[in-house]
N, C-alpha and C positions, 0 to 999 in steps of 0.2 A: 574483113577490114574495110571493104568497098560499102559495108551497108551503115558503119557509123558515123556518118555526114549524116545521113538519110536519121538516124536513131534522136542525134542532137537538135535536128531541126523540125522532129517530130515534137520534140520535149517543147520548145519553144513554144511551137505553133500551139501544143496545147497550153499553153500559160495564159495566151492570147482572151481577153476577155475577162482574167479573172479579178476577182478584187482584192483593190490595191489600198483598201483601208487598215490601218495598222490597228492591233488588237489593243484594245482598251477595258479601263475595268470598270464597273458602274461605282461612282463615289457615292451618291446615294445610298445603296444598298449598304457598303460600306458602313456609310454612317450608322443607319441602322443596326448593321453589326455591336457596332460598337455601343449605341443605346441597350442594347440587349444583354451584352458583357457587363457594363455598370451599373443594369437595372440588376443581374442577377449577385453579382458580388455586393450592390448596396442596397438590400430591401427595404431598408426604411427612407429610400430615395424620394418613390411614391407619395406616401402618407405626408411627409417633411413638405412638396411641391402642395401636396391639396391644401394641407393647414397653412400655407404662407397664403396661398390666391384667396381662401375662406377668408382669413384675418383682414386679408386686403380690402375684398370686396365689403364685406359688414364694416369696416370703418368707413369706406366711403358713402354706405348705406346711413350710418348712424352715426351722430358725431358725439354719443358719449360710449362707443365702443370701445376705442385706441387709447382708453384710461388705465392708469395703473388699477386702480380701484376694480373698475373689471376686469382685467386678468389676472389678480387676486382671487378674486370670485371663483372666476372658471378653475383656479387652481386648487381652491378651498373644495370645488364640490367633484372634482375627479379626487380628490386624495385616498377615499378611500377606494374608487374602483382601478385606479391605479397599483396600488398594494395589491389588488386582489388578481389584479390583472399580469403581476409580475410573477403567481402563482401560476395560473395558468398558461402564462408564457411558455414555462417550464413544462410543463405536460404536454401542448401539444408540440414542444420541440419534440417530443419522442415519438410522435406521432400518435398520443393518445389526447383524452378530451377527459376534464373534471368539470361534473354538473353540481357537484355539493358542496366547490366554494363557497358560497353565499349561505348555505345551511354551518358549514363550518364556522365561518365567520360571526355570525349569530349566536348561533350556539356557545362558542368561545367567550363570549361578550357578556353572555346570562351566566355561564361559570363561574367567570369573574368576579360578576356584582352577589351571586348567590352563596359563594365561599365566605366571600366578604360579611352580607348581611343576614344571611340564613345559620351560619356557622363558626361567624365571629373570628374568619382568619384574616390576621391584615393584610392589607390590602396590595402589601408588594410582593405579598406569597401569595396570593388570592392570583395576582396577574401571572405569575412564574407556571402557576397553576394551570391556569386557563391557556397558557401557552402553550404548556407542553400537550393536555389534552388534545388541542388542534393540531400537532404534531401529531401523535397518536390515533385521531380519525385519520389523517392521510398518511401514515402510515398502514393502517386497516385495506385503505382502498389501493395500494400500495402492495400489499402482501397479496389480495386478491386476483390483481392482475397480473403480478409478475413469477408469483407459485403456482395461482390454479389454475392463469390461463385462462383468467376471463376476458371478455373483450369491456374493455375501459367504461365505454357509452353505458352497458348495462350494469357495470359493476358501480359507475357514478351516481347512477340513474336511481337505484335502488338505496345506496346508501346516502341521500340526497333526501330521500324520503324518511330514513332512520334517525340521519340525523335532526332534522326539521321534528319529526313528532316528539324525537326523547327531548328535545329543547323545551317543546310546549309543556310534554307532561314532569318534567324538572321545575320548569319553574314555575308551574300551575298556574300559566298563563297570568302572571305575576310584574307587574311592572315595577320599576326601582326607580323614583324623581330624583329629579336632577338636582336638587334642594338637597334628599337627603345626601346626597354620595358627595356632595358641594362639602356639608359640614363634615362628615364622618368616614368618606372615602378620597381625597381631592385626587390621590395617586390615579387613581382610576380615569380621570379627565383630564389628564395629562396635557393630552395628544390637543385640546382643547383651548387650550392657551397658547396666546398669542404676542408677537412683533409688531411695533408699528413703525420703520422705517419711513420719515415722511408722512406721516400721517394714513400711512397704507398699512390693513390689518394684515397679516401673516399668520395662518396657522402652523404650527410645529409640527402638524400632523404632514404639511404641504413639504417642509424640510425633510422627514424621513420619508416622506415616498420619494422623492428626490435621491435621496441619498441612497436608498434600496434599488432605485433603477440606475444609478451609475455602478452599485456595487456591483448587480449581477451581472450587467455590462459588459467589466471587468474579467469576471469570472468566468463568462462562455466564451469570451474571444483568447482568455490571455491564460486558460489554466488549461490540465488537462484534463481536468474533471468535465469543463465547460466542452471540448472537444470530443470527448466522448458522449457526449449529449445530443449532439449535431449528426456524431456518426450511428449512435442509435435512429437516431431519427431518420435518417437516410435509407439504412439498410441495417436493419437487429443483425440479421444471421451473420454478413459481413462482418458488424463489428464483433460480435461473439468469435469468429475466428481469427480477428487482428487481436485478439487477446483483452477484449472488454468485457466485464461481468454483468452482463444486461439485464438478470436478474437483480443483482444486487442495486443496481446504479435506477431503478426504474423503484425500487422501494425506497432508495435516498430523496430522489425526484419526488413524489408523491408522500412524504413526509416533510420534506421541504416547502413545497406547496401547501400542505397543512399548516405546517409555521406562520409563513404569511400569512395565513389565512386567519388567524388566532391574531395577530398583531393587527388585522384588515376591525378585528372586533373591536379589540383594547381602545382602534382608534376611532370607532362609530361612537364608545361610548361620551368621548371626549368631544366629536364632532355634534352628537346630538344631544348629548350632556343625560341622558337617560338610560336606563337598563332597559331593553323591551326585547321579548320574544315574538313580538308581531310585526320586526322591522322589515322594512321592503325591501331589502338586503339577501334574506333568505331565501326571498320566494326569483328576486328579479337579479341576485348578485349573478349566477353563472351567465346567464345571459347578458349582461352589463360586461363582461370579461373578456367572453367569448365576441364582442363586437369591438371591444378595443384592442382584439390582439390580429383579429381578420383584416380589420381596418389599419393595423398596423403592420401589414403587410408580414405576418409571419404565417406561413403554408400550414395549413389544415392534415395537409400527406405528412409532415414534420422536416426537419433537416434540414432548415430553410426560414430565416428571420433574425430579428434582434428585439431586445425588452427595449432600448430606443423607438421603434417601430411603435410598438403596443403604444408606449408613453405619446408619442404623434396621433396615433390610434385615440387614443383616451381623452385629448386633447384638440382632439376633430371632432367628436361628440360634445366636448363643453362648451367651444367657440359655435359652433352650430345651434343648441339650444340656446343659448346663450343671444346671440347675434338675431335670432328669429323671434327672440321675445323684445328685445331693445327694438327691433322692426314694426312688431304689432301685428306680426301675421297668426294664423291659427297653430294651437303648439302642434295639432297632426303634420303640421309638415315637415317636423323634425323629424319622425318615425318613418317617412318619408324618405326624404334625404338620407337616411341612413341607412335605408334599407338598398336604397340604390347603391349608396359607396360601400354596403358589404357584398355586392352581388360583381360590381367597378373591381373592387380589389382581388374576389375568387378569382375573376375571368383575366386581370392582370399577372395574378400568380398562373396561374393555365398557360399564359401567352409564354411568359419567362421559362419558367420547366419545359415549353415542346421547344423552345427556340435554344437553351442550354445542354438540351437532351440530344 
């Protein structure tokens, strides 16, 4: 009893000295936290922030940018990589990569005009035709991947290549003018006609990419098909044990993407008003995809993006060519610029997955 004076005033004495600052928490870091949370829950955050500062800066660069007339333009000439882009979306949500959209799309496009003028089918069964065909290429690469267990990149890679030559030796390197398909197919150039709201042209082809990127929108956020996509993407095995058919749902995917891909033709023919198996579509479509959907902040690893995203994606490469030709600068520095904001957005995605992980 006699030593606990001695105990308490020991306690004291050691207190003596210490600090007396109260714990705080860095608001800073905080904030960041929470940058982190809304970058990773809104991926097309990114791309939506760089296309407003680009738009910004090139109007004040150029004073016939911030025209209707050209954001017409820029819209007219994504429409078809935008469609093609909304395939791909799809594919790499699963974590995989299609290189023979632009072969598809092509190829879809000479079907078409070759049912039509080689074979004398009209021209609205000619399309139905052609459609379903590019359904059926992706489904091919489709059944490839998700039966035999090939990895995506080579099974693309190679049918990318099949389909591109059976295009050329189909249509014996055969072009269809825009004259004749004018009189005797107009169905076929649909997608080519046009609105002039105000004296601003519109193409039709600019409404259904539109309306394709709100549908699928719709579909990966608000269905369950769409969440099944996402949870593929994330982790196959997992979802295969929460009760998802990753086989099945991975050959739906990758004939879906054929679809688009066939519709991505229907509307080249309408956009360039001609049949050609030599369109730059085939050789340069996957990589025109593959840039609007990186740049549109959807993850390469999969599980991770929105077809919003691509469309801001698709639309950061139009205002950019676009804005750098109204400039007068050299057109290499789009290729440039682009290659940066696809290396900006990997290294963005990387930031977000270590910081959400």
């Amino acid at each position: 009893m006699a030593n606990e004076p001695k105990s308490a005033s020991g306690y004291e004495e050691g207190l003596k000295g210490a600090s007396e600052t109260v714990a705080s928490f860095d608001e800073s870091g905080r904030m960041l936290k929470k940058i982190h949370h809304w970058l990773h829950q809104t991926p097309s955050a990114v791309p939506m922030i760089v296309l407003i500062v680009a738009v910004i800066i090139f109007a004040l660069l150029s004073d016939n940018f911030f025209r209707a007339t050209t954001i017409s333009t820029i819209m007219q000439q994504i429409a078809i990589v935008g469609i093609i882009g909304c395939a791909q979306s799809l594919v790499i949500l699963t974590a995989g990569i299609d290189l023979s959209v632009g072969a598809i799309a092509v190829f879809s496009s000479v079907l078409m005009g070759q049912f039509t003028f080689r074979y004398g089918i009209p021209a609205p069964a000619a399309i139905a035709l052609g459609l379903a065909c590019g359904a059926a290429m992706g489904a091919i690469n489709g059944f490839l991947i998700a039966r035999l267990k090939l990895p995506p990149f080579i099974v693309t890679l190679g049918t990318w290549q099949i389909f591109l030559a059976a295009n050329f030796i189909f249509s014996a390197n055969e072009t269809i003018r825009s004259r004749e398909i004018g009189e005797q197919a107009p169905a076929l150039q649909f997608w080519g006609n046009s609105i002039e709201p105000g004296g601003v042209k519109v193409l039709y082809a600019v409404f259904l990419m539109i309306a394709l990127v709100a549908l699928m929108a719709y579909v990966l956020r608000q269905t369950a098909w769409g969440r099944h996509i996402y949870a593929l993407g994330d982790d196959a095995e997992a979802a295969q044990l929460s009760g998802v058919r990753t086989t099945r749902m991975l050959i739906q995917v990758y004939t879906l993407a054929g679809l688009f891909c066939a519709i991505a033709g229907w509307v080249m023919i309408g956009r360039f008003g001609s049949v050609s198996p030599t369109a730059s579509t085939g050789q340069l479509g996957n990589i025109q995809s593959i840039t609007a959907v990186v740049i549109g902040g959807i993850s390469l690893f999969g599980g991770r993006g929105s077809i919003v995203g691509m469309f801001f994606g698709a639309m950061i490469v139009g205002v950019f060519e676009m804005g750098l030709r109204l400039v007068g600068t050299d057109p290499q520095w789009t290729f440039f610029l682009i290659g940066v904001l696809i290396i900006f957005a990997v290294a963005v995605d990387q930031w977000i997955r270590k910081v959400s992980s």
